[in-house]
C-alpha positions in Angstrom: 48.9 6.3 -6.4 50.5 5.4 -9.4 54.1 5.7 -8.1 53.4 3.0 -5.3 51.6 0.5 -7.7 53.2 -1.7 -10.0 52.3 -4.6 -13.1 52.7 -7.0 -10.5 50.7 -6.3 -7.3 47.7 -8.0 -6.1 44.5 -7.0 -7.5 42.9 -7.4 -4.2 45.4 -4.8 -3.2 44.9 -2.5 -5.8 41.2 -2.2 -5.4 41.4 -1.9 -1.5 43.6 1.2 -1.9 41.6 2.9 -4.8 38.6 2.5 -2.4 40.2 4.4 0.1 41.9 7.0 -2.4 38.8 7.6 -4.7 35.8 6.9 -2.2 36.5 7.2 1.1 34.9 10.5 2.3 33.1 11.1 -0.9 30.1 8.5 -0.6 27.6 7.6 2.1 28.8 4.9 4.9 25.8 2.6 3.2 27.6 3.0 -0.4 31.0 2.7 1.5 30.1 -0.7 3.0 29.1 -2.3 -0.4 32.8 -1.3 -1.8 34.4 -2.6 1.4 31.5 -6.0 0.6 33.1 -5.8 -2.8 36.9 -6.3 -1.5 36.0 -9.3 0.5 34.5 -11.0 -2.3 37.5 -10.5 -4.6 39.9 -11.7 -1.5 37.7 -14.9 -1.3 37.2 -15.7 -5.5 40.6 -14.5 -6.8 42.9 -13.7 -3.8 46.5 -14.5 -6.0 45.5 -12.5 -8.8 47.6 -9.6 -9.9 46.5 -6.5 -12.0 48.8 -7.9 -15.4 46.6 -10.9 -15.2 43.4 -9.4 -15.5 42.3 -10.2 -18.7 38.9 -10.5 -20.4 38.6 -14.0 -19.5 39.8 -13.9 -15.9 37.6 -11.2 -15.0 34.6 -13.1 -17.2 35.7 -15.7 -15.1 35.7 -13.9 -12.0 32.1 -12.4 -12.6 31.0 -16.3 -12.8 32.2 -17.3 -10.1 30.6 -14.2 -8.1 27.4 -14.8 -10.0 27.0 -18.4 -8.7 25.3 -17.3 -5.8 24.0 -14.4 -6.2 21.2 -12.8 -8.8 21.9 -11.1 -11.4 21.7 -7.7 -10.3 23.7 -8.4 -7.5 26.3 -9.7 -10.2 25.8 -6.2 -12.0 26.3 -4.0 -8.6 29.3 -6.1 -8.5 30.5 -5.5 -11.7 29.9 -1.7 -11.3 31.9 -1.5 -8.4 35.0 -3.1 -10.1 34.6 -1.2 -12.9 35.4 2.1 -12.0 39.1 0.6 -10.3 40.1 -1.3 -13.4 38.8 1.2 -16.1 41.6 3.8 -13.9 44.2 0.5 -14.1 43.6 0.9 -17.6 44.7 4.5 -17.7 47.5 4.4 -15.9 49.0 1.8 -17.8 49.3 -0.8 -15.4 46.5 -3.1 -16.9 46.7 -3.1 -21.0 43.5 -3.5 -21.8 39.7 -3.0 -20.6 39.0 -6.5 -19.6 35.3 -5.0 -18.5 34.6 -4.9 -22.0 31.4 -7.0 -23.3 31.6 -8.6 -20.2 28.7 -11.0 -19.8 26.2 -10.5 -16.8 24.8 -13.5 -14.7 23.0 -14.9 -11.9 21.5 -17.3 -10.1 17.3 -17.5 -10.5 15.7 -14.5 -8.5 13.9 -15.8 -5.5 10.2 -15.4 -5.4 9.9 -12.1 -4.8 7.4 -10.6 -1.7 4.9 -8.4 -2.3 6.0 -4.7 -1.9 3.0 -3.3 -1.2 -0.8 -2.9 -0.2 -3.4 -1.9 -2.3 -6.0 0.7 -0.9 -8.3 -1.6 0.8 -5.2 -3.7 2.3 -3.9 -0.5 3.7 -6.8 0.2 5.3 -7.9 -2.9 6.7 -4.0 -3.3 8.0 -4.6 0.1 9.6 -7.8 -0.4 11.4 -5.8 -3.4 13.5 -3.1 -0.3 14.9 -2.9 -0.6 19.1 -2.6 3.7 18.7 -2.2 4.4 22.5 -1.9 7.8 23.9 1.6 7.6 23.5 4.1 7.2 20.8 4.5 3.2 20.1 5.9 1.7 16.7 2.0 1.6 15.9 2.3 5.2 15.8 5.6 5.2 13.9 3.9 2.5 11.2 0.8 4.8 10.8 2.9 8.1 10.0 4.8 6.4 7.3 1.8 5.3 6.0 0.9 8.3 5.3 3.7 10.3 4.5 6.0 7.3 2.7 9.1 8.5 4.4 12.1 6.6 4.8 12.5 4.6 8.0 15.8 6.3 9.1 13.9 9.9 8.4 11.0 8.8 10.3 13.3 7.6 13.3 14.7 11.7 13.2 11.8 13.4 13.5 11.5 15.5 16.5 8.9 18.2 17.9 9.6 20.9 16.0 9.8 19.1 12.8 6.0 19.5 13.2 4.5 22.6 11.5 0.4 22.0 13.1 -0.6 25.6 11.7 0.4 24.9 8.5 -0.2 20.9 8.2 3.2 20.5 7.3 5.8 18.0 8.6 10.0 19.5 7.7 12.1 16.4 6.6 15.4 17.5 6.9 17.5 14.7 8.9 18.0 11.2 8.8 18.6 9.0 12.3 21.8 6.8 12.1 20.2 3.1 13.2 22.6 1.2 11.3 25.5 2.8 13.6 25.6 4.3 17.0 22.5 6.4 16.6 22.4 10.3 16.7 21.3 12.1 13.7 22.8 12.0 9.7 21.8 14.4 6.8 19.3 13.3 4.8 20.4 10.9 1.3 20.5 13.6 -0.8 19.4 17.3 -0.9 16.1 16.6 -2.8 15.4 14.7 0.4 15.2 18.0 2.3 11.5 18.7 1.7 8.1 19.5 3.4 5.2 16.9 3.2 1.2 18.1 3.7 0.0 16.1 6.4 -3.9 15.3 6.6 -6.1 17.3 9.7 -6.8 14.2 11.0 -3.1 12.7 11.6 -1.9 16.9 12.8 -4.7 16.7 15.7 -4.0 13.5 16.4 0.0 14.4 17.2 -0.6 17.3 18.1 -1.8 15.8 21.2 0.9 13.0 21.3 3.5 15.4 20.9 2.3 17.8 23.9 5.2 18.2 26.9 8.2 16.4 24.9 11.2 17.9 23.9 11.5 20.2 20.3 14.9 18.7 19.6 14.8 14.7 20.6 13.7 12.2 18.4 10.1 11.1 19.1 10.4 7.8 17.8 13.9 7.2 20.3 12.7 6.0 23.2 15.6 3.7 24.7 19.3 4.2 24.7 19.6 1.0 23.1 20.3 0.5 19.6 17.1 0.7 16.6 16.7 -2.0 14.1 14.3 -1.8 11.4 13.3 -5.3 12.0 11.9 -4.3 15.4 9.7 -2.5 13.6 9.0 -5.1 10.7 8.1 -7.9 13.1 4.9 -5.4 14.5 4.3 -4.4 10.9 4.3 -8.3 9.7 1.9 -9.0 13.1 -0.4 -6.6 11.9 -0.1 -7.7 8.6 -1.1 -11.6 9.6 -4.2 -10.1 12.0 -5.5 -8.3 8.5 -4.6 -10.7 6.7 -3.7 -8.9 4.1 0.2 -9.6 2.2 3.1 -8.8 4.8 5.4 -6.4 3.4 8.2 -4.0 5.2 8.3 -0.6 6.3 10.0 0.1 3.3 7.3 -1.3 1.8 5.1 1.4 3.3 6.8 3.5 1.2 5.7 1.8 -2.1 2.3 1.3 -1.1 2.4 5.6 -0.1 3.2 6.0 -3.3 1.1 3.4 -5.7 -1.9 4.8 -4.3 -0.9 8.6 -5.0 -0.2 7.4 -8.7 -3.2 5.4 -8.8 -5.0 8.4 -7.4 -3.9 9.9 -10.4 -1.1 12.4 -8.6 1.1 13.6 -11.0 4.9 11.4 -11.2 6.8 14.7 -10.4 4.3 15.3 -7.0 5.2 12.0 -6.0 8.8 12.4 -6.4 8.7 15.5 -4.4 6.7 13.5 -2.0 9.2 10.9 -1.7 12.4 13.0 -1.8 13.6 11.5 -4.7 16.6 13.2 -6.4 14.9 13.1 -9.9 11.7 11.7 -11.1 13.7 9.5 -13.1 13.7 7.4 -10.3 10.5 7.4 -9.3 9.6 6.1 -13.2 12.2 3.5 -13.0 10.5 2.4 -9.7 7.0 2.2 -10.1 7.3 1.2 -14.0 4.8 -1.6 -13.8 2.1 0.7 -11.8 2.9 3.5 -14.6 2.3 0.9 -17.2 -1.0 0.2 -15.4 -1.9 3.7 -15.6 -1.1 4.5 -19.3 -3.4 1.1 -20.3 -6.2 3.2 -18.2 -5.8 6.1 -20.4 -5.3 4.2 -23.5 -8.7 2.7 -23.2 -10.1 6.4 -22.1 -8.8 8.0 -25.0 -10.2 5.1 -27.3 -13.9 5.8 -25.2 -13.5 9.7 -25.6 -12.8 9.3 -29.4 -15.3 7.1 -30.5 -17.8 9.4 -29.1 -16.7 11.7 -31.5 -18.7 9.7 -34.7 
């Protein structure tokens, strides 16, 4: 790479080809498409600028410019990505300094932001309005996730055989490929693979749904057509408005599975397991505020427990 890159060349360029050299086959399409987003930007904010004149204030400059209109974690992603490309310029001697260095982080003002999920009596109330027919519908799809807090594309995958009824255990071990031309994906990471306890009440109930179709085709697939989440969003948000109860996303689904396991006083690694997250790091980092919550609650039970020691 080195011997085909020069002082002189476009930094546009530079970063397009250490994309393809450094990330192309090594990250998911998703991650892949934010890099590509990445390139685009820097051919639209700085599409003259060459690799010897990427200082500290051009790229401060360049982060501005970005950050303008878009928030400021956006900005950071951003930032991220064109890190790991100039930090390598750096090392090979083609830019002379880290111009990444102190680099300040802006934004525009975060919108409003939607609520991301039920409590316990919204969920339920949202889940009494459900059209649950004795086939598979979205209604069906909406109440699974529900209860599960899977992730839409793994939910999409699911098939027959995924469905342990003896054992009240559904195998999560696939993702479904809805942002491209279908067919199945493996899962976002290998803590992903997992096995989720399902309640009697949900195994009887496909059990029965399930009856006649095929082990290996997606349950949820129904048409040859192409999936988009926000199929399934515009049902959710219709059931939402009936229960009137805050209208979230599927993915939302997924935080309101999980709030109410922590509320219930599930342990943080359970729930990670639960979620297939690839370290409970994440979960921590992602339901902060309801952790938070939860450590007040034991703060004032310890402070009960130990005055009833006097």
């Amino acid at each position: 790479m080195l011997e085909e890159t020069s002082k002189n060349e476009l930094f546009h360029v530079y970063y397009k080809r250490w994309i393809t050299v450094y990330k192309e086959g090594a990250i998911r399409s998703v991650t892949m498409a934010k890099y590509l987003m990445t390139h685009q930007w820097l051919i639209k904010l700085v599409p003259n600028l060459k690799l010897c004149e990427l200082t500290r204030i051009f790229y401060q400059q360049l982060l501005n410019d970005y950050a303008a209109e878009h928030e400021r974690q956006t900005t950071m992603d951003f930032h991220h990505q064109l890190k790991g490309a100039i930090i390598d310029a750096v090392d090979e001697g083609l830019i002379e300094r880290d111009p990444t260095r102190k680099a300040i982080i802006k934004g525009k003002t975060p919108r409003e932001k939607k609520p991301k999920y039920l409590n316990q009596f919204e969920l339920h109330t949202m889940l009494t309005k459900l059209n649950l027919k004795q086939e598979i519908n979205w209604d069906w799809f909406i109440l699974l996730v529900a209860k599960t807090g899977m992730r839409f594309s793994e939910a999409l995958a699911l098939t027959p055989k995924d469905f342990d009824f003896a054992h009240q255990m559904l195998s999560i071990s696939k993702t479904w490929n809805y942002k491209g031309d279908g067919g199945f994906l493996p899962t976002k990471n290998q803590s992903s693979v997992r096995k989720i306890q399902l309640d009697w009440q949900t195994i009887i109930q496909f059990s029965q749904l399930l009856k006649g179709l095929k082990e290996d085709k997606p349950i949820f697939i129904r048409t040859k057509g192409k999936i988009y989440n926000s199929t399934v969003n515009s049902v959710l948000t219709s059931l939402c408005k009936k229960a009137n109860v805050p209208i979230i996303s599927i993915h939302g689904l997924r935080h309101t599975h999980a709030s109410l396991l922590l509320f219930a006083g599930v342990s943080i690694a359970s729930v990670a397991r639960r979620l297939g997250h690839a370290s409970m790091t994440t979960t921590q980092k992602t339901y902060l505020h309801i952790i938070q919550e939860l450590e007040n609650q034991d703060v004032d039970l310890v402070m009960r427990s130990l005055s009833g020691l006097s």
